[in-house]
Residue, then its C-alpha position, 0 to 999 in steps of 0.5 A: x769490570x772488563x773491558x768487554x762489559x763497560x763498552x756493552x753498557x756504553x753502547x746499551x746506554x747509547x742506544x737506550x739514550x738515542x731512542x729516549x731523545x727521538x721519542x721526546x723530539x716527536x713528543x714535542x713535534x706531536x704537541x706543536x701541532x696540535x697546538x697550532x690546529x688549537x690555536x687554528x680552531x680558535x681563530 
């Protein structure tokens, strides 16, 4: 493989990566309030 195309599917991968871990941050952040206004609701 060229250069060229190892340091594309770095960057590709990086990009693909990067968006993977945003999403799971606001995935948790999303079930962390959730769960605080259950527990709220509960009280």
């Amino acid at each position: 493989m060229p250069k060229d195309e190892i340091k594309k599917l770095l960057e590709n991968s990086k990009k693909v990566l990067e968006q993977d871990q945003n999403n799971f941050e606001n995935m948790i952040k999303d079930n962390l309030t959730s769960f605080k206004k259950k527990t709220l609701d509960q009280i």
